[in-house]
N, C-alpha and C positions, 0 to 999 in steps of 0.2 A: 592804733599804730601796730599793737601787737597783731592784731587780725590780719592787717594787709599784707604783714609779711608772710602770714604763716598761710596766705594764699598767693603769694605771690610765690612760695618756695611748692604751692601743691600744681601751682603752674608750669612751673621749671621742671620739677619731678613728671609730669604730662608730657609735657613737650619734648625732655631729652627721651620719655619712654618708646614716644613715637617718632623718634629721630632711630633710638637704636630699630624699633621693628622695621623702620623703614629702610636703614642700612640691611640687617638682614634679608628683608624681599629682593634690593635691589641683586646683594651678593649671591641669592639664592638661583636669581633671575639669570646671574652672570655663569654661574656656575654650571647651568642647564643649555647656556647657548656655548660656553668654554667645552661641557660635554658633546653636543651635537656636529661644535665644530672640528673636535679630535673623531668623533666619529664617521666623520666624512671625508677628514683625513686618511682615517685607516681604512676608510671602504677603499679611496682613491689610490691609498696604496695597494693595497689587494689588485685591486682591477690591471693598477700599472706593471706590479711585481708579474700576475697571471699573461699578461699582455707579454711584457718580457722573456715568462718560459714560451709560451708559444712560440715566441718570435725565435726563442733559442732550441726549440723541439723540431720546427719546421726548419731551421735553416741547416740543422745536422742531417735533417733526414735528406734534405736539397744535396747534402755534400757526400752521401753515401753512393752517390752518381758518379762523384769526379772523378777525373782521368788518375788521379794522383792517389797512388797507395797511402801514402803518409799523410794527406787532406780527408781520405774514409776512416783511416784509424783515430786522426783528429775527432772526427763526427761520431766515433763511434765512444769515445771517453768522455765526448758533450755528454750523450745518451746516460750514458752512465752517471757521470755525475746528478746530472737531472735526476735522475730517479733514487737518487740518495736524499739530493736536497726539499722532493716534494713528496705526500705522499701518495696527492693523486696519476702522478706521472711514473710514478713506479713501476706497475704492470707494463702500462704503455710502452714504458721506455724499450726497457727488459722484451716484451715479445716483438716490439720493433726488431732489437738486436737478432732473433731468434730468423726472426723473417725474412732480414737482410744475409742471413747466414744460409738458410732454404733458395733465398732466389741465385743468391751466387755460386752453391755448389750444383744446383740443377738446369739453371740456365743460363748464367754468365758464360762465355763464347770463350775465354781464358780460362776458364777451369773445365768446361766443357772439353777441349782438343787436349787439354794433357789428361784427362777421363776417357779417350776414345779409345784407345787402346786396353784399358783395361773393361769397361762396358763390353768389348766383342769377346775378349777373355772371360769373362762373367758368362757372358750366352755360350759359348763355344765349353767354358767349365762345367756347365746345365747339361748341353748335349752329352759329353761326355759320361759324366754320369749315370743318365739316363740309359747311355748303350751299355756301359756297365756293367746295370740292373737288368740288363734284357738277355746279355750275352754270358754273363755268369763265369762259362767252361774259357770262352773266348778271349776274358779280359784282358791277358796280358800282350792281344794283338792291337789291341787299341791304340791309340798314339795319344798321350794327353797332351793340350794345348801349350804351347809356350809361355812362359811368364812375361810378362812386359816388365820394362824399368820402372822402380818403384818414383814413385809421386810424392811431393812435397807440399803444406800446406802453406798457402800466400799468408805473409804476416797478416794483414787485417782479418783474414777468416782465425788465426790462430787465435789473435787479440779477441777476437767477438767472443768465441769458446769460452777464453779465460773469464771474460766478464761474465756472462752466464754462470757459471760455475763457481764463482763469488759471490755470486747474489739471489736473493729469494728463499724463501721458507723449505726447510727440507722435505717438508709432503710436497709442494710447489714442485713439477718438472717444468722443464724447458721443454720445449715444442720441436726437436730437430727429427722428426720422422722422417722416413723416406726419401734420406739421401744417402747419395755418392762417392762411399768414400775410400771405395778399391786401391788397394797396390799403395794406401798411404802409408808413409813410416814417420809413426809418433815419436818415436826415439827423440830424437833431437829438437824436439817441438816446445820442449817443455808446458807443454797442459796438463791442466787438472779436469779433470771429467767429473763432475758432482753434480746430482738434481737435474740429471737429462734424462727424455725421452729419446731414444736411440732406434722406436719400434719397428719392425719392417726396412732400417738400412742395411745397406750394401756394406761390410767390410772384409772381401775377400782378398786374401793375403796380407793384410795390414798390421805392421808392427809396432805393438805399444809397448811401453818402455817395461821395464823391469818391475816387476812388484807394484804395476798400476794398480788405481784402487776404483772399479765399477761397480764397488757394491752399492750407490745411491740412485743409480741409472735403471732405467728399463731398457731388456732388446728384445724383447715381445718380438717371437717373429723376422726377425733381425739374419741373416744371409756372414756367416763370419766364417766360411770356408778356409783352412787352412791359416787361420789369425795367430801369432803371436802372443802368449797371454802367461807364458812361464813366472809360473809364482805370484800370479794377479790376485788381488783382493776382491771377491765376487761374493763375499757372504751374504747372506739372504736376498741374492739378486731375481730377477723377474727375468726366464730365459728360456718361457713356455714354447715351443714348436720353433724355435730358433734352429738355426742350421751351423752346425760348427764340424763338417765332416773334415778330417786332418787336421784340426786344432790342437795346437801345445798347450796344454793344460800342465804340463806338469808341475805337481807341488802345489794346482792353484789352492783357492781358499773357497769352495764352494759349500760351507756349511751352510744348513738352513735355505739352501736355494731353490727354487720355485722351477726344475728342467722337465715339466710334464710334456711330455711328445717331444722332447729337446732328439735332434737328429747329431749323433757323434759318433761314426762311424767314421771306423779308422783313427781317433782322436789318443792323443797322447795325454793320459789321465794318470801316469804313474805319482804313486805317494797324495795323489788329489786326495783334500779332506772333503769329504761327501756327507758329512755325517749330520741325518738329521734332515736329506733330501729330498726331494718328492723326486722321484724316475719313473714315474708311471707312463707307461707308452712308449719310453725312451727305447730310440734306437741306437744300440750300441753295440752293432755289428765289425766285429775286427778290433774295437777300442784297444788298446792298453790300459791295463787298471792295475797294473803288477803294484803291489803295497798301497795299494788307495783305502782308504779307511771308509767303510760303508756300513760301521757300527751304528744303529740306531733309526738307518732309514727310514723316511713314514711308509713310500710304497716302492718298489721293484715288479710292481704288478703287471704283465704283460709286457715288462722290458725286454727287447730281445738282444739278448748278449750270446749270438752264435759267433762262434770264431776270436771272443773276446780273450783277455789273459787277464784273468783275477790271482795270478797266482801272487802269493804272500798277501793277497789285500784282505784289512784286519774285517772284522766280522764277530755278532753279538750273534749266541745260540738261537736267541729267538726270534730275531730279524732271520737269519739262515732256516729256521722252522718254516718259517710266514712264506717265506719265498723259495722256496724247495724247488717248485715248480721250475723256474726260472733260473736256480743257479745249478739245473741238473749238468753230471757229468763233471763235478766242483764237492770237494769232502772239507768239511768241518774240522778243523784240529782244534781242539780248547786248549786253553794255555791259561787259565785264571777262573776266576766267577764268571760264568758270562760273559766271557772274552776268550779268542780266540782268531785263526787267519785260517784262510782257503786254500788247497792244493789240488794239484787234478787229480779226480778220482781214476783208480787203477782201471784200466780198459779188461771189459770181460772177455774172458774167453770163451772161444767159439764153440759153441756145444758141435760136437762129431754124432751127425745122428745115422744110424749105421741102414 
């Protein structure tokens, strides 16, 4: 009797062992198809979630069309948003903006006719110029062009600007080259300008606000004749072979700035901090530079400053050494270590040769 039990209990003990392995395969079982079927969920959600940015990338870019100012600026904060919320939509979104901002300042028909007047002003300011340069003795019979009424930018191009300029990596520029943005007045725009490419545009006569800050911008090349920029922030700016003849600089902030063949003639540089600049090639024929600081420049080299006024502008002995050439007709006063400001050298007299 004792036997039977103690096999009938080696039974039981068999039997629940292979009840629990068999609970576990089934669970194990369940666990693999519970995982495949969350997996296929989440594929489906990916697919649908993607399906839906599309659906909301393509229907903004559809609305960057419409008649309706306030239905583009809609479209254009979809954009935005998208490229917050995804990471591969990012760039996309972002140089979308950039491109909807190129097609409408260059060939939108509503920005184009309040542009028309000042584009023949741009050409006819070129001419001008040009005779200028030719006529030397003559210039003051010239007749310079009229200025047209300054131009305003349309809210949705302002909005585009502003999102650009909030978004993207600060090496990252924005792509706004070679546009048209004559006779506008930023003033009252309220933009921020950060992380744009500006290279080779148009901004003759354009006024930006007080104490703007373009030091994160490029204007490579850039046309900014007679621009507005009193007390700008432009430090370590990129502003190689740019054109700024009658530019108000004054007071700007151009430390560290990169103006090799920069054209500033006739430009208002007084008290400009320069220090620390590349001016190599710079033409700086007529400028005002009265009190500009140009301690420390890397080059002066082949700048030509005829007719400039350096007068009071501060100056290190050995930068003034380097650049002798250049700043002839201009005397060294020292006033410290290695500091000191420029005055005009006494004009010689005339040797009487008998």
């Amino acid at each position: 009797k004792a036997k039977n039990e103690n096999v009938l209990k080696i039974f039981a003990a068999i039997t629940a062992l292979g009840l629990a392995i068999w609970r576990l395969i089934i669970a194990d079982k369940n666990r693999k198809i519970a995982d495949e079927n969350k997996k296929i969920a989440d594929e489906n959600h990916k697919i649908s979630k993607k399906q839906e940015i599309n659906e909301r990338y393509a229907k903004a870019i559809e609305l960057l069309g419409h008649k309706s100012e306030a239905v583009r600026i809609g479209a254009l904060y979809t954009l935005e948003q998208l490229s917050k919320e995804n990471e591969e939509y990012f760039k996309i979104c972002l140089e979308s903006i950039a491109g909807y901002i190129r097609h409408e300042s260059n060939c939108s028909q509503r920005i184009i006719e309040s542009s028309k007047k000042w584009q023949e002003y741009a050409i006819n300011l070129d001419s001008y110029k040009i005779e200028c340069r030719l006529s030397e003795e003559n210039i003051y019979n010239l007749e310079k062009p009229e200025k047209p009424q300054p131009r305003y930018l349309p809210e949705d191009i302002k909005t585009a600007v502003n999102i650009l300029s909030r978004s993207g990596a600060p090496e990252e520029k924005h792509n706004l080259k070679n546009i048209d943005w004559c006779g506008i007045d930023f003033i009252t725009s309220s933009i921020k300008f950060e992380n744009i490419d500006f290279s080779h545009s148009i901004f003759i006569n354009v006024k930006f606000p007080y104490e703007v800050n373009l030091s994160t911008c490029y204007l490579q090349r850039a046309k900014l004749y007679e621009v507005h920029l009193y007390k700008a922030n432009l430090q370590g700016i990129d502003l190689q072979w740019a054109k700024l003849e009658g530019a108000n600089l004054e007071d700007a902030h151009l430390y560290k700035a990169n103006l090799q063949g920069i054209d500033l003639q006739d430009a208002n540089l007084r008290g400009a901090d320069l220090q620390y600049s590349n001016l190599y090639k710079a033409d700086l024929k007529g400028a005002d530079l009265e009190r500009a600081d140009l301690r420390e420049v890397i080059s002066l080299e082949e700048a030509d400053l005829q007719w400039a006024d350096l007068q009071g502008a501060k100056l290190d002995k050995e930068t003034f050494s380097k650049f002798k050439n250049e700043l002839k007709g201009w005397t060294f006063n020292e006033e410290g270590r290695n500091k000191g400001y420029l005055t005009k050298a006494p004009e010689e007299p005339e040797s009487n040769d008998e």
